[in-house]
N, C-alpha and C positions, 0 to 999 in steps of 0.2 A: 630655656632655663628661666624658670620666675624669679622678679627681686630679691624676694629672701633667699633663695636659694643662694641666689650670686652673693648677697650680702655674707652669707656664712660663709662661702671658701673665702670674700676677700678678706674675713675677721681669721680667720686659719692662717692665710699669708701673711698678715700684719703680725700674728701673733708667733709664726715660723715653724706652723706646726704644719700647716698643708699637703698633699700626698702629691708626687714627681707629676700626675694627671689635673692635677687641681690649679697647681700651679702655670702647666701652660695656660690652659685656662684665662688664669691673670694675665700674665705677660702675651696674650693673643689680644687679648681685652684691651691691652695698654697699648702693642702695636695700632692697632685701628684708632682707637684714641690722638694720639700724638698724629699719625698722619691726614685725617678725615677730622680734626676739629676744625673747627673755625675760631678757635682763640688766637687772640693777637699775641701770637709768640714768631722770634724772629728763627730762621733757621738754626742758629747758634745754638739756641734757647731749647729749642727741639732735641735738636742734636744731645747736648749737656745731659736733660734730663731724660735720655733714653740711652744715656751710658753710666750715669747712676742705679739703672735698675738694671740693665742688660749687665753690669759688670757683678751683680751679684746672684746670677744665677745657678744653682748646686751644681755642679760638676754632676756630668754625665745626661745629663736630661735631652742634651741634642745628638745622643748618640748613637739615633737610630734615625737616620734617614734627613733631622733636623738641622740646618746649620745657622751659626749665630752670626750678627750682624758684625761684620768689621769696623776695625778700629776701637778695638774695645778694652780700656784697661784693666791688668790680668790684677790687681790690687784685691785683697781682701776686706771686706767689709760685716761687723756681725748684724744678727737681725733688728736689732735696733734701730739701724743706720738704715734698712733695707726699708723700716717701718715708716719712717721720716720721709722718706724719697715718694712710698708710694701716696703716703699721706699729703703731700704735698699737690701730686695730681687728682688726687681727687676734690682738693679742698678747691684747685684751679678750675676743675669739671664742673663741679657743680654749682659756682656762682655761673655758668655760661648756659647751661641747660638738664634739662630734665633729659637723664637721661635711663632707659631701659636695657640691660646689658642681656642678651641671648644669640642663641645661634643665628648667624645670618639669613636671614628668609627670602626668600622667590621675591621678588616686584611682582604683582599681584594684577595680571593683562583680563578687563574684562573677556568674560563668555557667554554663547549664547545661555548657559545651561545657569550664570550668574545674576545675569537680569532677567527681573518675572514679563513671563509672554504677554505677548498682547501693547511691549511700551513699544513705542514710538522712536527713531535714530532719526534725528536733525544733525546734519553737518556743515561747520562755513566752512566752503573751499576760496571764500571771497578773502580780499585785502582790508574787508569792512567789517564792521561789529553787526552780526545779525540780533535782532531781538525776538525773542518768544515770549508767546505770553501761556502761563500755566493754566488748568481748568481751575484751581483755586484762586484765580490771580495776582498769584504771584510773576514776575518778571526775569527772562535770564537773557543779558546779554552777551553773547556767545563772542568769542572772538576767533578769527582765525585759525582755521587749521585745527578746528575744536567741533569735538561731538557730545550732543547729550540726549540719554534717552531719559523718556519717561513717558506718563499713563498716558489717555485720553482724561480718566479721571481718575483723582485719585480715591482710593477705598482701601478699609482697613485700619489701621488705629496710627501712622505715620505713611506722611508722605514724601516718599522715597523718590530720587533722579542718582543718574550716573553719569560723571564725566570724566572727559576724557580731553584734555588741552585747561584752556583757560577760560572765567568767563566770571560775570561780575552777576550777583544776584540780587535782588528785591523780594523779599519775600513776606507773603501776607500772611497776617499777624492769626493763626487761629490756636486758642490757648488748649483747644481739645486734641492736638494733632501735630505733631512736632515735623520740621520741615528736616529731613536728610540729605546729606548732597555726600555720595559716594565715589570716591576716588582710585584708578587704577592703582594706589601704590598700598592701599588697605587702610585709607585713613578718611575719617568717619567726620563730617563737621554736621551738629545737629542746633537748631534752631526754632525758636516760635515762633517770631518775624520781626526781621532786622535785615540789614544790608551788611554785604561783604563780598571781599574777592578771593577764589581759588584759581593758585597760579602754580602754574610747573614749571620747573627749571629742569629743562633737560641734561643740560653741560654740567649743572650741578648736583644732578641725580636728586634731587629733590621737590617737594611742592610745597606752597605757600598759604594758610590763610591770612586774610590780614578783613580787618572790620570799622566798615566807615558808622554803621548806628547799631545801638542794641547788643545783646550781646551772645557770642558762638561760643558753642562747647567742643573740640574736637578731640578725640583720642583714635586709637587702631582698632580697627575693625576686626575683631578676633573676638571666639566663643566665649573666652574667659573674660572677657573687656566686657561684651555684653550683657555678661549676667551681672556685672556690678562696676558698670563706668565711673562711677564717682569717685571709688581711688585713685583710678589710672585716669580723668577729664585734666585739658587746658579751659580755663574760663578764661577766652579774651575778650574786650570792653572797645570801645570807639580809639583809635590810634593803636591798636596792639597788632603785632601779630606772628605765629607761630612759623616756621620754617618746620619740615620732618620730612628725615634721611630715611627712608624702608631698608636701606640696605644695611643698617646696625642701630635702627629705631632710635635715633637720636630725634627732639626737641629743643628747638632754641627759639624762647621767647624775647623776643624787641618791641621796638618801638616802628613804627612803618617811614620811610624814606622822608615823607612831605606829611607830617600831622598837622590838621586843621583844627577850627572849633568846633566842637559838636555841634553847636548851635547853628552854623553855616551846612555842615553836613546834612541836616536833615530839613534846608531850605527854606524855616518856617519863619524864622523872627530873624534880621539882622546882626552883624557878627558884633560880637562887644569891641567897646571904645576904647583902647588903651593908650591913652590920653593923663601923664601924672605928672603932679605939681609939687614937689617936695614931699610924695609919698614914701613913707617907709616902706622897705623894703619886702618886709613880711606883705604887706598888703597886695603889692606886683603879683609878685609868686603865689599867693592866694589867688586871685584873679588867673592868672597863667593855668594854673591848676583844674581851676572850675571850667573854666573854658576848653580846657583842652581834653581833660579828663585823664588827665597824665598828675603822677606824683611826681610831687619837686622837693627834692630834700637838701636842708645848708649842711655844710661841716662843724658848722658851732651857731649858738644862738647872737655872736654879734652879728654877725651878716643881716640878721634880721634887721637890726640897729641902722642899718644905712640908708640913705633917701635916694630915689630916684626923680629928675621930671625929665619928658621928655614925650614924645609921639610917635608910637610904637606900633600905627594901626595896621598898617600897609606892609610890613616886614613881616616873614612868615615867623614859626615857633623859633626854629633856631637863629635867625638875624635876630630874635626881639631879644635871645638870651647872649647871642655876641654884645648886644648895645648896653643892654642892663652890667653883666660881669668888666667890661669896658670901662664905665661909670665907676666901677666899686672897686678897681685892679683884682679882680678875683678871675675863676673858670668855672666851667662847667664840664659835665662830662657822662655819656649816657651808658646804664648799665644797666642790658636789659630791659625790662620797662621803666626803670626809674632814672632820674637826673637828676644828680650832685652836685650841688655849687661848693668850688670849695675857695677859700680865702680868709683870711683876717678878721675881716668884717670891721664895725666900725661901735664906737663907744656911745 
């Protein structure tokens, strides 16, 4: 099922007009949701708001074969009320991630009949990071338990590899020919050269990109994606990076565990001096910003207002932001790729 399509039954259900088939539909949509997010909600929380929507489901819709969830109370609610509840999850959805709502799809196992003849299968069975070097040369270090095929040379108008595990890549810059790095789960990260890591998480049925310089485009590697990626692209930048679930095409863009400076990242000039003397505060965070390549956003323009000094060179992004909010009794708080400072601020 396409976007729109899904967007029109959920405007039907909102609006209480939807047909008894349309409607599971939703409520199958919202099952997976509430259980496979990864929003910080507490069990409680879960629970609550999946017995706000399960307790207004029309009568009769589970009465073939379907049975509904227990402990559910039998109270009446009109569609208004129904409308509020769902609208509620969705507004929680979607500050967490892009997400694509359709039928759940196969995990997508390389075949021979999938990669073009003639590439190459490198495997580390080692406990060590093998390294390969590409015919373009570009770089891929393979890690553990990880395979990647690809050309002798590449020909053709991109240059295409396949993996399968994890592995960190280096890739050279050529502006005629765009670097592909395809993944068993059907997800497509493309490049012109930049560095970055694709990682799977098994336990968590998902894979990861995350990007140390330059910048990855990644969407799902489907016929309709192809013929017009730019609706459906993530562009992640230096410290970003994407998570996606194949098994209900969830997206959830962050920030990566340890973000560095860019400037260090690509080894060339020395990492900036965060060294201040009664600087305002706007100015840190400008600095913070530029260096990290991450947005930092206050709650109000006094925060700006307030001075920092102190020596901040040695503490990674998040001690330097413990030290800073510290200094000005405020917080901070990461959503997504962005970081909130919120507090008082000063006069």
């Amino acid at each position: 099922m396409s976007q729109p399509e899904f967007d029109h039954i959920l405007r039907k259900y909102l609006d209480g007009n939807c047909t008894q088939e349309e409607e599971k539909i939703i409520l199958e949509w919202y099952e997976t949701f509430i259980s496979e997010s990864e929003i910080a909600l507490s069990d409680h929380e879960k629970l609550e708001i999946r017995q706000k929507i399960w307790a207004n489901v029309r009568p009769g819709l589970f009465d073939h074969g379907h049975q509904r969830p227990a402990a559910i109370p039998l109270f009446k609610r009109s569609w208004r009320q129904i409308a509020v509840a769902a609208s509620l999850i969705l507004v929680v959805a979607a500050g967490y991630w892009y997400f694509h709502p359709s039928a759940a799809p196969t995990v997508q196992d390389f075949s021979r009949d999938k990669i073009p003849e003639g590439y190459i299968a490198t495997s580390n069975p080692d406990n060590s990071i093998r390294t390969i070097d590409l015919a373009d040369g570009s770089k891929v270090e393979l890690q553990p338990q990880s395979v990647l095929h690809y050309p002798k040379q590449f020909t053709g108008p991109t240059r295409n590899v396949y993996l399968t595990g994890n592995a960190f890549f280096q890739v050279a810059h050529d502006a005629a020919r765009h670097f592909m790095v395809h993944t068993e789960e059907g997800l497509l990260a493309e490049v012109l050269g930049t560095s970055f890591y694709v990682l799977h998480d098994k336990a968590g049925k998902k894979v990861e990109v995350a990007v140390v310089t330059g910048k990855v485009s990644v969407y799902e590697e489907k016929e309709a994606v192809k013929t017009s990626p730019e609706t459906n692209r993530i562009i992640l930048t230096p410290n970003q990076k994407v998570s996606y679930k194949p098994l209900n095409n969830q997206f959830v863009t962050s920030l990566v565990e340890e973000p560095k400076p860019i400037e260090q990242n690509t080894v060339t000039t020395p990492g900036t001096s965060f060294v201040f003397e009664e600087a305002p505060l706007s100015k840190v965070l400008t600095d913070l910003q530029t260096s990290y390549g991450i947005t930092i956003q206050t709650e109000n323009d006094q925060i700006g207002n307030c001075h920092f000094s102190g020596d901040i060179s040695r503490q990674s992004l998040y001690d330097k932001l413990d030290v800073i909010c510290k200094s000005i009794q405020s917080s901070y708080e990461v959503r997504g790729t962005v970081i909130y400072i919120r507090g008082k601020g000063c006069n």
